[in-house]
C-alpha positions in Angstrom: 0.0 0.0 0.0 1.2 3.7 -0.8 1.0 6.5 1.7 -1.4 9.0 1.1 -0.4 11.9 -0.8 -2.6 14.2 1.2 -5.0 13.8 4.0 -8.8 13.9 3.9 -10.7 17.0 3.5 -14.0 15.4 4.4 -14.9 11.9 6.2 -15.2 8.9 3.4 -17.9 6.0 3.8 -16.4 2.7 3.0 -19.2 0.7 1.0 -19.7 -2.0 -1.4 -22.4 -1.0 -3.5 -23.4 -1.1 -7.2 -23.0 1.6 -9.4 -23.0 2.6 -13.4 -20.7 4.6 -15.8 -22.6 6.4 -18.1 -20.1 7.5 -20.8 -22.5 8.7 -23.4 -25.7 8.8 -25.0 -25.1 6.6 -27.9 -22.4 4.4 -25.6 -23.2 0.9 -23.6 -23.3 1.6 -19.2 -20.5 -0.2 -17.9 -21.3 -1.5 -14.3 -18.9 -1.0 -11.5 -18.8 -1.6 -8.0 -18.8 1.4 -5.5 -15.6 0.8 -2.9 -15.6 4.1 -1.5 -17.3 7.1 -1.6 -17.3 11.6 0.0 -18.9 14.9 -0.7 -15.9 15.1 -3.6 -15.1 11.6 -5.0 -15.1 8.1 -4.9 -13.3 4.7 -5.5 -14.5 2.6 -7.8 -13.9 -0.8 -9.5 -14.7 -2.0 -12.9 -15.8 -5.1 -14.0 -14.1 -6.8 -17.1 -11.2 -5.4 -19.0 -13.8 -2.0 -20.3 -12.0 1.3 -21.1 -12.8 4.2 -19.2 -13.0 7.7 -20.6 -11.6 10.2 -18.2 -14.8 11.9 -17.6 -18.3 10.3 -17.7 -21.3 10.2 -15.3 -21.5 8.0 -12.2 -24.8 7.2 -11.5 -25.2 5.4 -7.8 -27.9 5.3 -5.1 -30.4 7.1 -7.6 -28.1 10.4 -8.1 -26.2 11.2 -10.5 -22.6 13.1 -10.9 -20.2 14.3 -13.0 -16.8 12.2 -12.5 -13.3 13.4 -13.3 -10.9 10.6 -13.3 -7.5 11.1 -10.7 -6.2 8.1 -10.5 -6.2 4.5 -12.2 -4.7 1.2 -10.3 -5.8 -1.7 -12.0 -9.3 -2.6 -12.6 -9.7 0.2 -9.6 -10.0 4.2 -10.0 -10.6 7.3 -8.4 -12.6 10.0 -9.1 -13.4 13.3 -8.3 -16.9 14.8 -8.0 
């Protein structure tokens, strides 16, 4: 594990929930799994090899937000909200 670059601005709420990508209007939903989630990001995992634009729409617990990728590890990535 790599030590945090910065600390938290705002308490996180680890969770395992399910979530979708939407990339575009014309473009398939790609599931993911919600890992983590705050006011101003998240961490999230996808399922399969898919390619992820870095900005699409996260759409999870019946709101929806515009997400920035930061970083990519993996299947795993964080975004910012």
């Amino acid at each position: 594990m790599y030590p945090r670059r910065f600390a938290r601005v705002r308490p996180t709420g680890r969770i395992s929930d399910a979530g979708k990508l939407i990339v575009g209007p014309k473009a398939p939903v790609i599931d993911c799994r919600v890992i983590d989630y705050s006011p101003g990001g998240a961490c999230l995992e996808i399922s399969g090899q898919t390619k992820v634009p870095n900005r699409f729409e996260l759409l999870h617990g019946g709101t929806k937000k515009r997400c920035r990728v930061v970083w990519v590890a993996g299947r795993r990535l964080g975004v910012a909200f």
